[in-house]
C-alpha positions in Angstrom: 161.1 192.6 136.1 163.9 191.3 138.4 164.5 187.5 137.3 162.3 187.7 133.9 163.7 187.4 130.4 163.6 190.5 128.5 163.4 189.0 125.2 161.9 186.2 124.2 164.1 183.3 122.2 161.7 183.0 119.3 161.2 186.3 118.5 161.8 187.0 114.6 161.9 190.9 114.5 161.9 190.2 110.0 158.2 189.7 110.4 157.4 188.2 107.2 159.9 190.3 105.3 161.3 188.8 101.7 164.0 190.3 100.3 165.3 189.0 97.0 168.8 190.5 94.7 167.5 191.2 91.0 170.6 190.1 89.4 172.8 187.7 87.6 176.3 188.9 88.9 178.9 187.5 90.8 180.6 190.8 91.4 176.9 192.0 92.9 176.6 188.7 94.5 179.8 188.8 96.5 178.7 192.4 97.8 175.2 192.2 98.5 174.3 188.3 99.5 176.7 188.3 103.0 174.7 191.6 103.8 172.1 189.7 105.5 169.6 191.1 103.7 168.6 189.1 101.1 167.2 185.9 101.2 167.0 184.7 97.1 168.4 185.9 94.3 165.9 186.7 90.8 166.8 186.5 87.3 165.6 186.5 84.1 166.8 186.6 80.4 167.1 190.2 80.2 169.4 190.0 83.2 171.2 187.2 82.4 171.7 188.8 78.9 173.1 192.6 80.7 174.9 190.6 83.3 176.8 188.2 80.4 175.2 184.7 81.3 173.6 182.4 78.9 170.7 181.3 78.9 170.8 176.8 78.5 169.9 174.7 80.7 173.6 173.7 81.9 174.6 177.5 82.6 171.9 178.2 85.2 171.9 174.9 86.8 175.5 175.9 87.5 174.7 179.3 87.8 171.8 178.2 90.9 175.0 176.3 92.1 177.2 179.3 92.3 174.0 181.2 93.9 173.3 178.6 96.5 176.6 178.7 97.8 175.7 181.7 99.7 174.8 181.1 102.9 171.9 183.6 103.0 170.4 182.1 99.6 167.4 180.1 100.2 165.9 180.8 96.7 167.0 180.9 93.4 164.3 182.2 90.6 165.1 181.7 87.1 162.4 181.9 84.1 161.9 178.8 81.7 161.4 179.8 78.2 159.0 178.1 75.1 156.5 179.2 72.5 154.0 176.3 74.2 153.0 175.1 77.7 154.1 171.9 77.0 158.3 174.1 76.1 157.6 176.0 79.0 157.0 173.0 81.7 159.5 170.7 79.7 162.5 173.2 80.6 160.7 174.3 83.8 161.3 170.5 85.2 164.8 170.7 83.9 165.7 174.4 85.8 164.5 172.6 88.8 165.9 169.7 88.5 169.0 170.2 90.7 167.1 171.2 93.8 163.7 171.5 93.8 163.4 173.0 97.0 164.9 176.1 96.5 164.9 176.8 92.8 161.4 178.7 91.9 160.4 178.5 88.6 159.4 182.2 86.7 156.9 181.5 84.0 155.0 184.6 82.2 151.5 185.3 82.9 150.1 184.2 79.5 147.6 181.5 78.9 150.5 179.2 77.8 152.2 180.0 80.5 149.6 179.8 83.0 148.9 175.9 81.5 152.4 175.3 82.3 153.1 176.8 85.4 149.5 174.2 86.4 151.7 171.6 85.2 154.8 172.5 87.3 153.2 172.8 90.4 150.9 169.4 89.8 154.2 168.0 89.3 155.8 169.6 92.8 157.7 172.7 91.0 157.8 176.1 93.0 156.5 178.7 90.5 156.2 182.5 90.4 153.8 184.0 87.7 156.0 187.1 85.9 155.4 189.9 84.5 152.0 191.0 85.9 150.5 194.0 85.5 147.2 194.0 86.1 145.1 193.0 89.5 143.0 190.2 88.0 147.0 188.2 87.4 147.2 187.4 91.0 144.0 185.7 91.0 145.0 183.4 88.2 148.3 182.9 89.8 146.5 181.8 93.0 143.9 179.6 91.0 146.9 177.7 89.7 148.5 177.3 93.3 151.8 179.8 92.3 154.0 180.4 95.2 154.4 183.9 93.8 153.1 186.5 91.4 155.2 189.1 90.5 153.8 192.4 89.2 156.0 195.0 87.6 155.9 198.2 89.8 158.0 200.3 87.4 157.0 199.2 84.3 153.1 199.4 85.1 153.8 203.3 86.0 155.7 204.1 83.0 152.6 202.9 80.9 150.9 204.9 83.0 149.2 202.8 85.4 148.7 203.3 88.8 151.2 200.6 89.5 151.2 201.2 93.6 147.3 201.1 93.3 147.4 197.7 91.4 149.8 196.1 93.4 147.7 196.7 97.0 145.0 195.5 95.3 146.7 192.5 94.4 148.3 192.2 98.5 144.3 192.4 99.5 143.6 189.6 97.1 146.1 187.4 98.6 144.9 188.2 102.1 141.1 188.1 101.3 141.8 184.6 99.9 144.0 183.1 103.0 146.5 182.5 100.1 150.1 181.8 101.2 150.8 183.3 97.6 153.5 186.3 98.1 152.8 189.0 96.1 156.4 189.7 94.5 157.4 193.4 93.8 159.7 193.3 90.9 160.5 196.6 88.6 160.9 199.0 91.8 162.9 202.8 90.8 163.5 204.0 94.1 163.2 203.0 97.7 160.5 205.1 98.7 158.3 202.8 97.3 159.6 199.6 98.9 158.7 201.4 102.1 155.1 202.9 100.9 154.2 199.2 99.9 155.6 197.8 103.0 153.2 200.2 104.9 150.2 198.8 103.0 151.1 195.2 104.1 153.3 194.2 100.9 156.3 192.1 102.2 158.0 190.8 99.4 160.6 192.5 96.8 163.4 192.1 94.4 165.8 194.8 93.6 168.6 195.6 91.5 172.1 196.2 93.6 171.3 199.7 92.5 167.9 200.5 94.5 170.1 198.3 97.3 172.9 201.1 96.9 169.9 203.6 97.6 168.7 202.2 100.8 172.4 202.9 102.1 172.8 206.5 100.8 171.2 208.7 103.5 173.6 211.7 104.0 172.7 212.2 107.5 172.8 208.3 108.7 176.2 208.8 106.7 177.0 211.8 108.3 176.0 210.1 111.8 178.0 207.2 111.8 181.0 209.9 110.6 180.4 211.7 113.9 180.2 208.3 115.9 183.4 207.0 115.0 185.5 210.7 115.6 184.1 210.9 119.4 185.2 207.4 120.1 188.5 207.9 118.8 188.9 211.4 120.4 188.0 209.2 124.1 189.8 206.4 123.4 188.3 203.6 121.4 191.4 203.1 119.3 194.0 203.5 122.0 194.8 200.0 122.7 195.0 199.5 119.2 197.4 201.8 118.4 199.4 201.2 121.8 199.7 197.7 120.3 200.7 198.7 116.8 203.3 201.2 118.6 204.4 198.4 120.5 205.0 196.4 117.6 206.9 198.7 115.3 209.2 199.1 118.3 210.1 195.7 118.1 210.3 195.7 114.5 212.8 198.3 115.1 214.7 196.7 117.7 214.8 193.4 115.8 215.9 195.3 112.6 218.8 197.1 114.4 219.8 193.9 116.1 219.9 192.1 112.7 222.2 195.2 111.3 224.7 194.8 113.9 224.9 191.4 113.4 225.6 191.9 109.8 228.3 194.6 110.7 229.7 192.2 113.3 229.9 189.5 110.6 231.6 192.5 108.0 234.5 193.4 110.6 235.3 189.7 110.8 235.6 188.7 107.5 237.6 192.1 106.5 239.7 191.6 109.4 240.4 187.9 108.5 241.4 189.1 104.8 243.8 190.9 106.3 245.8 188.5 108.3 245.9 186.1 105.4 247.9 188.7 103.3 
């Protein structure tokens, strides 16, 4: 291999991976967003409601601000809210109003909101069809030319649906119908099934900075890096560093004693001074 390249420049080792924060949080923003991990940032009432936001027009447009700040942000999701299609599209235009390439808006998987969320896109809006549950959703959220469909993993089981089962089928349906549609796991418990789905071709997710918390907590990997860092110091990793901070306190020192003597000099002088004047 003498003279070849042994990795190619456009190489992106993410695949098609999407990985999206579930939360409304600047606290969980500022840990999670510059882990390079996350691409977009999902809300929705209920989180803007646990997380203390409100839920207007003017708060998440300068919410979407505060999110796209982030470097790694390329999406922001937030839901639009009505009792009709014609609510639902009015404050759907308005969400995405500040940017529309980057702000994706979250309409329920009712007939109202399937009307609306065929008016948003007609109109250019990014949409993601919420709160599925069942397989048939992603084919009305394809018929209607969503960017997403997001079918709730957690709250299908605890109804007792076979929510990894529904959600394959739904990955299939995307695939079988050559539709750019992502298939967007919302309600996941525990990170076993991010990687179960991911194994079955699902590349898409949003989870809370809990499940996040979860995909850092292996004891061993923990345990390993613990190891890691005691051999290196124990062979030298950290001796120029603390040569260097040695160093310094010893000038710290040396500048500290020099600045007492200097202060006892200045003493004598003024003592002995008093002296002669009496």
């Amino acid at each position: 291999m003498d003279g070849e390249e042994v990795y190619e420049e456009d190489v992106d080792y993410s695949g098609n991976l999407c990985m999206f924060l579930d939360s409304a949080s600047e606290e969980e923003w500022a840990k999670w967003l510059p882990s390079g991990i996350f691409t977009g940032v999902t809300t929705n009432p209920i989180i803007l409601e646990r997380d203390g936001r409100e839920c207007t027009l003017e708060a998440l447009t300068n919410l979407a601000k505060q999110a796209l700040e982030y470097d790694a942000v390329q999406e922001f999701q937030v839901q639009t809210w009505g009792a009709t299609s014609d609510d639902m599209w009015k404050n759907g235009i308005a969400l995405a109003k500040y940017d529309p390439d980057v702000i994706v808006v979250k309409v329920p998987g009712t007939f109202e909101g399937i009307k609306a969320a065929n008016a948003l896109v007609a109109d250019g809006i990014r949409v993601t069809i919420t709160a599925a549950y069942s397989s048939h959703q992603a084919v009305l959220a394809a018929s209607v030319g969503a960017n997403y469909v997001a079918p709730y993993l957690g709250r299908m089981n605890d109804a007792g649906r076979d929510g990894h089962g529904t959600i394959v089928e739904m990955q299939k349906t995307a695939d079988k119908l050559d539709s750019d549609m992502r298939i967007l796991v919302a309600s996941v418990r525990n990170v076993g099934d991010i990687s179960k789905l991911a194994s079955e071709g699902c590349d898409t997710f949003t989870i809370s900075a809990q499940i996040a918390e979860q995909m850092f907590a292996d004891p061993l990997t923990t345990q390993a890096a613990a190891d890691f860092e005691a051999a290196a110091e124990r062979i030298g990793a950290y001796r120029a560093e603390e040569e260097e901070r040695e160093k310094r306190e010893a000038e710290a020192a040396k500048e500290a004693e020099g600045t007492d003597a200097d202060v006892g000099a200045s003493e004598a002088e003024a003592n002995g001074g008093g002296e002669g004047k009496q």
